[in-house]
N, C-alpha and C positions, 0 to 999 in steps of 0.2 A: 222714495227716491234716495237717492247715496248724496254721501256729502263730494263725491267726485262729479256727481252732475249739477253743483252750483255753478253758476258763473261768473267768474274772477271779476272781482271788482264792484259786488254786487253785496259788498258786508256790511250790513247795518251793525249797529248798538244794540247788544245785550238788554239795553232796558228798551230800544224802541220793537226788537223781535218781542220781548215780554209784554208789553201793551199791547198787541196784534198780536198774541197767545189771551190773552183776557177779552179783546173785543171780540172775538172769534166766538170763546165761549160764552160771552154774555150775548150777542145775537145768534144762538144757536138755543141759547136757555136751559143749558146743562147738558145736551144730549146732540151729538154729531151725528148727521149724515155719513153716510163712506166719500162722498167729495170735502165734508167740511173735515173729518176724517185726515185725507190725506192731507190735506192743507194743514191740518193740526201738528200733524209730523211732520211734513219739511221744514215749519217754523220752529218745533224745537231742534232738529239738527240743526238747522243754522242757529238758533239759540246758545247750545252749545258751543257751535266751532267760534261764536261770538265771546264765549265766556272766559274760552279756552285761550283765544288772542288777548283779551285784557288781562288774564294773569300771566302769561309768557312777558307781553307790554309790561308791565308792574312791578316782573323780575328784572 
């Protein structure tokens, strides 16, 4: 998914996307399905655009 198909107002915290990137992979046990998969990668893109707003915030 693109980070244009989020939905506004839907922006978590950098550390709460990061703890839901760890429970993902720790009930998955190191190794993804293709749905856990895609779930992996929309959490780090919104990861990101998370990371990207507290340091634009910070500046």
């Amino acid at each position: 998914m693109s980070p244009d198909s989020m939905t506004p107002g839907s922006v978590r915290s950098a550390a709460d996307l990061n703890e839901q990137i760890r429970a993902l992979w720790t009930r998955a046990g190191g190794s993804l399905s293709a749905q856990e998969r895609a779930e992996y990668e929309l959490l780090v893109v919104k990861w990101a655009a998370a990371i990207r707003g507290e340091i634009i915030e910070a500046a």
